[in-house]
VOGU-3710 file (C-alpha; in Angstrom, 3 decimals, decimal comma):
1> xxxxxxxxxx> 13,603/23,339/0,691  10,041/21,613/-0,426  8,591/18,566/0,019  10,404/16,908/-1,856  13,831/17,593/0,259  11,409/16,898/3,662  10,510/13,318/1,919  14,598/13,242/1,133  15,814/14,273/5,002  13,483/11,757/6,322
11> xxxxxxxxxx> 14,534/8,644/3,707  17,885/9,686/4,645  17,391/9,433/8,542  14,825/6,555/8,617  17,676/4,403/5,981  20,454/5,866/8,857  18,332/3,863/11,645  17,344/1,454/9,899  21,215/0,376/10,020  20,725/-0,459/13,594
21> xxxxxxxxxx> 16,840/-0,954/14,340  15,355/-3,813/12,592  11,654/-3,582/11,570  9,566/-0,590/13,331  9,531/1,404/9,575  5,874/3,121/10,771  6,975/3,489/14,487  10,367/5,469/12,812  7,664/7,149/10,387  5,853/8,507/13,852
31> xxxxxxxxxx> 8,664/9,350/15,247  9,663/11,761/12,100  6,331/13,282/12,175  6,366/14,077/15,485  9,841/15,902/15,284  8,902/17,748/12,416  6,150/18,650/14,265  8,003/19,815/17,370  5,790/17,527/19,563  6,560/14,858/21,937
41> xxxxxxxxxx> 6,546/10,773/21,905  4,927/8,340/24,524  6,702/5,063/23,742  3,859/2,493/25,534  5,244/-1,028/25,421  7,614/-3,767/27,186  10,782/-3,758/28,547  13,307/-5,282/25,936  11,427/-4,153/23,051  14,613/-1,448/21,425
51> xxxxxxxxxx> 13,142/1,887/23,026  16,548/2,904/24,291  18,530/1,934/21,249  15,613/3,647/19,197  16,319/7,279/20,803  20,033/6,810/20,563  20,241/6,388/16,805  17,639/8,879/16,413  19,708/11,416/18,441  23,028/9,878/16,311
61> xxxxxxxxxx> 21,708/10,230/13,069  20,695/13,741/13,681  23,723/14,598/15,072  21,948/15,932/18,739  22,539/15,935/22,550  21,336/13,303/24,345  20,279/12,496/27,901  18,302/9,313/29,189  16,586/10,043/32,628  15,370/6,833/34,288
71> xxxxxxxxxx> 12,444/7,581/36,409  12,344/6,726/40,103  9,690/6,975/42,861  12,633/9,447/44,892  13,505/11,526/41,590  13,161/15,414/42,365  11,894/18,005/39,696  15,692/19,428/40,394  17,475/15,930/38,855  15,560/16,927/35,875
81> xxxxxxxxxx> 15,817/20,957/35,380  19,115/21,414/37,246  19,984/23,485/39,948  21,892/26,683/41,375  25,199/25,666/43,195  27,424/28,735/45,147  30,391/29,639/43,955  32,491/30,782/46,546  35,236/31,902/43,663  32,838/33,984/42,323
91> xxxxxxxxxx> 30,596/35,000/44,686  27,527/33,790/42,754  25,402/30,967/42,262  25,821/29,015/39,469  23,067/27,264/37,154  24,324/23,358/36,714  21,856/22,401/33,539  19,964/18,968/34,550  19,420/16,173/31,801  16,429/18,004/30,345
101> xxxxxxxxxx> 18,734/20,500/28,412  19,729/18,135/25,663  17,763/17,950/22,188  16,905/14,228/22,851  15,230/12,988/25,798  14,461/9,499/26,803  12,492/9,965/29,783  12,623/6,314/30,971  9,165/4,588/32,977  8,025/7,816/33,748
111> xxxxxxxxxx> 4,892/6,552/35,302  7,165/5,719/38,099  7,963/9,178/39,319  5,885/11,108/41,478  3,508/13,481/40,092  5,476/16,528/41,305  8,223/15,331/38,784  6,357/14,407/36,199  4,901/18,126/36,159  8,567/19,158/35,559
121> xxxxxxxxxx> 9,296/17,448/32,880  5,702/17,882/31,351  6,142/21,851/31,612  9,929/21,764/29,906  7,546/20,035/27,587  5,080/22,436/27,074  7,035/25,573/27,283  10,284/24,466/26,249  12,363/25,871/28,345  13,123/25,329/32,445
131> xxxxxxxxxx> 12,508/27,963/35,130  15,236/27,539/38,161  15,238/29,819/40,714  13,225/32,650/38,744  15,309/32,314/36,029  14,102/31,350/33,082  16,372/29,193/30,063  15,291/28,300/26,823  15,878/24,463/25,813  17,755/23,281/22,918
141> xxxxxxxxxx> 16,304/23,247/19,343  15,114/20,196/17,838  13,702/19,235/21,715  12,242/16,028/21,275  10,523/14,138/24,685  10,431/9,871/24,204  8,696/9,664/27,415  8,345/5,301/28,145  5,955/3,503/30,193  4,911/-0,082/30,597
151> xxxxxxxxxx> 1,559/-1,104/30,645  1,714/-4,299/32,614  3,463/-3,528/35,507  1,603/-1,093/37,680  2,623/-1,725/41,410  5,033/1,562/42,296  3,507/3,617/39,414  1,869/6,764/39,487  -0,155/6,887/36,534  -0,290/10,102/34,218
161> xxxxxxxxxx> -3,332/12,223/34,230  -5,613/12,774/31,001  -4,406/16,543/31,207  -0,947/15,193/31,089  -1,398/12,827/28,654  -3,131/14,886/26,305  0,396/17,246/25,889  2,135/13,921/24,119  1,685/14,715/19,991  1,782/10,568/19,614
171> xxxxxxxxxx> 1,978/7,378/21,210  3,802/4,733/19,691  3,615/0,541/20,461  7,163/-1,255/19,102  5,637/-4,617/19,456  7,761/-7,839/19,464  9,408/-8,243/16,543  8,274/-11,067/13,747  10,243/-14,479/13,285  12,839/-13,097/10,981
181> xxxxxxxxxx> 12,909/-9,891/12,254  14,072/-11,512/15,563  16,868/-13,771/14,027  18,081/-10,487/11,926  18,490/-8,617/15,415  20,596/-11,958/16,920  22,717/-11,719/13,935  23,039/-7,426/13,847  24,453/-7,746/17,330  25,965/-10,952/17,496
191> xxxxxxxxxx> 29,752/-9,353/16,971  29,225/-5,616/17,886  26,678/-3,220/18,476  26,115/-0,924/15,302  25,228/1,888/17,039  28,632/2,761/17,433  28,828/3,484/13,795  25,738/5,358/13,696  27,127/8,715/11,710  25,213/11,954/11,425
201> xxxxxxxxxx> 23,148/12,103/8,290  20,755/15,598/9,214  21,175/18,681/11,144  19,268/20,503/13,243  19,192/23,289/10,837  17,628/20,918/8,368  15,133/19,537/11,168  13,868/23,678/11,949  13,620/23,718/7,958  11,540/20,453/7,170
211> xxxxxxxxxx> 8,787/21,879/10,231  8,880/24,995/8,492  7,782/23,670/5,146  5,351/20,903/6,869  3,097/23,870/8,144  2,999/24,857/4,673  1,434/21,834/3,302  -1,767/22,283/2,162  -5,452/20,386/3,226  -8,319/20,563/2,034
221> xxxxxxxxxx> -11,253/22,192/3,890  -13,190/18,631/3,335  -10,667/17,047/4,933  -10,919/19,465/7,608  -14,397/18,387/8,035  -13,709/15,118/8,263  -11,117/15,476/10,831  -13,512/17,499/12,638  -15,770/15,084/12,084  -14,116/12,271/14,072
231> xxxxxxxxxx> -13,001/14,204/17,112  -16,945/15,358/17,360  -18,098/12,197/17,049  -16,126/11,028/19,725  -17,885/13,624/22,250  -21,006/11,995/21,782  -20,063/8,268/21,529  -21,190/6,196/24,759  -18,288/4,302/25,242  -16,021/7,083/25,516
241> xxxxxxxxxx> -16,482/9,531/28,736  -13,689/12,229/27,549  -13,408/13,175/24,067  -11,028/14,662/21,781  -10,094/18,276/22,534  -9,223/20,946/20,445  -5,856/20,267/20,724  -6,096/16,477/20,085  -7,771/17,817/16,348  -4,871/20,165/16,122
251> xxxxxxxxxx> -2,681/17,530/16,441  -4,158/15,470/14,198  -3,897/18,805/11,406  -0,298/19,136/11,465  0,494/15,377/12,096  -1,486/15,106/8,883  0,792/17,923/6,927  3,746/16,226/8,665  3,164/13,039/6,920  2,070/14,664/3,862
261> xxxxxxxxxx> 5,422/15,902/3,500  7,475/12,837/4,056  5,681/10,919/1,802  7,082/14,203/-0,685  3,543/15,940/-1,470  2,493/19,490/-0,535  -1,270/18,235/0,372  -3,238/15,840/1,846  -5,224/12,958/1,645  -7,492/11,426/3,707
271> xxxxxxxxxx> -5,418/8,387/3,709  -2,870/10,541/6,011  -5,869/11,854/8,190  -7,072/8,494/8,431  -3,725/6,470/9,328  -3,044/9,115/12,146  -6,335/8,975/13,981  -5,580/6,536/15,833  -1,425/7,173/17,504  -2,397/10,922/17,345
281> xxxxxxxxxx> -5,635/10,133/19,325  -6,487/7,139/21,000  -4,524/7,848/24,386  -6,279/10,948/24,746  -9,707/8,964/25,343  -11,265/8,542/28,665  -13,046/5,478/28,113  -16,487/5,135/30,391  -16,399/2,592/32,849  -18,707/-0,154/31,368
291> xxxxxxxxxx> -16,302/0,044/27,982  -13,610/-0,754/30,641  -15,216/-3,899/32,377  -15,926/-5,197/29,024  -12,388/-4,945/27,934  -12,304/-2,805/25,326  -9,225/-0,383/24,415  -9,243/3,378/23,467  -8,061/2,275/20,255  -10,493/-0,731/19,158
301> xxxxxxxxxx> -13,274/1,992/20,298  -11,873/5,086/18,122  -11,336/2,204/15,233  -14,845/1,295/14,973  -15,837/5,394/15,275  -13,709/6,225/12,687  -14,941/3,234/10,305  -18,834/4,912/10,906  -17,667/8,230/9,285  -18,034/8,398/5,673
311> xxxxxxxxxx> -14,259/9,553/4,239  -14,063/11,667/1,551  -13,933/10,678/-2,092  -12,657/14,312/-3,835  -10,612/13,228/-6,531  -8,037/16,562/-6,241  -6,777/17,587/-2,883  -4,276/20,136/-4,089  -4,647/23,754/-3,630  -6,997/25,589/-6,456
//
């Protein structure tokens, strides 16, 4: 496989949910990037919005496991990773796998568990696999997080912490849907719901292939400066009290290749740096407290950053 069969997997996929989800083409787009990338998803917006139905058709259309875990103030870090259960038959215990071991994960509100759970779920994350009773299991391959949160409602929440945070690969805003877009969803669902013909269209054998051949995709080292160049600026800027860390600019490197890829070349452009700045990067910004008082977002502040740094104008961006 080469680009050009990554750019046909994910027209495939993204036409495959598309069937049920009306609108959200750049939010599907993310969420591509982000499993080719083998990162993680924080879906910030309203209740109502399609989140849910989102993650099912992705999981559908891919043809993987999936588990939704709603998030409660009372939920243990063993309702997530499972736990050991005696077996009298056997004399042994035996491992019961929790929702986490499933390729697809809608981890629903999770800024209303505790922070003990949310650890759990964040290191299944991180190290992809779960740890119960010393034993250690490797999770399913594609393992894709959609982690949700709302950002009105904050009474019984415990927000996330920057560290935390920081291990998402992209957060992603739905949005209300447009006039038309609205009236399409009303008539989509006015006899059935779709979803139920949702059929497989990829594998996961594909998905391990396409990241495979996105790491391969090729940028430019003055495209590496500017990347470089945004997550340094944002050290120094006033209005922002933590800056982008190494892994935020990592992120922002392979997001790059990711998209790269689907859009079927084997380079980059700054045009894919530059339209990933700010989902890759904005929530991991700390703003400073007088940016906070006078309103301003992480993402209005890294816009007007990234429109201060001079993008490149290299006419080739392919290798040699």
């Amino acid at each position: 496989m080469d680009s050009s069969g990554v750019q046909k997997t994910a027209q495939a996929v993204r036409e495959n949910v598309g069937r049920v989800i009306v609108g959200k083409g750049e939010a599907i787009n993310l969420l591509l990037v982000a499993l080719f990338c083998q990162g993680h998803v924080l879906l910030e917006d309203v209740p109502g919005i399609g989140k849910t139905t989102l993650a099912k058709t992705l999981a559908r259309s891919l043809g993987c496991t999936f588990q939704r875990i709603q998030f409660t103030p009372d939920l243990l870090p063993s309702d997530i990773t499972g736990v050991s259960i005696f077996n009298q038959k056997t004399d042994a215990f035996e491992y019961r796998p929790g929702p986490i071991v499933a390729q697809i994960i809608l981890a629903d509100e999770i800024n209303r568990a505790g922070p003990r759970t949310q650890s759990a779920l964040l290191e299944a994350m991180q190290e992809r696999q779960v740890t119960v009773d010393g034993v250690t299991r490797p999770l399913p391959h594609p393992f894709l997080v959609l982690a949700t949160q709302n950002p009105i409602e904050l009474e019984g929440t415990f927000p996330l912490p920057e560290a935390q945070v920081d291990r998402f690969l992209i957060r992603v805003g739905l949005g209300y849907p447009d006039y038309e877009e609205e009236r399409q969803i009303l008539h989509r669902f006015r006899a059935d719901d779709p979803l139920a013909r949702v059929e497989p269209v990829a594998t996961a054998a594909e998905i391990a292939a396409v990241s495979e051949i996105c790491r391969q995709v090729y940028l430019h080292q003055v495209l590496e400066d500017y990347l470089l160049d945004i997550a340094r600026a944002s050290r120094s800027d006033g209005a922002i009290t933590l800056g982008i860390s190494p892994r935020g600019s990592l992120a922002l490197y392979h997001t790059s290749q990711a998209l790269a890829a689907l859009d079927g070349r084997d380079y980059v452009i700054p045009d894919d740096v530059k339209r990933l700045a700010i989902p890759v990067l904005a929530h991991r910004l700390v703003l400073s407290p007088e940016a906070r008082l006078r309103g301003r977002s992480a993402q209005e502040v890294l816009g007007k950053l990234i429109e201060q740094i001079p993008v490149p104008v290299e006419e080739v961006w392919t290798e040699g």
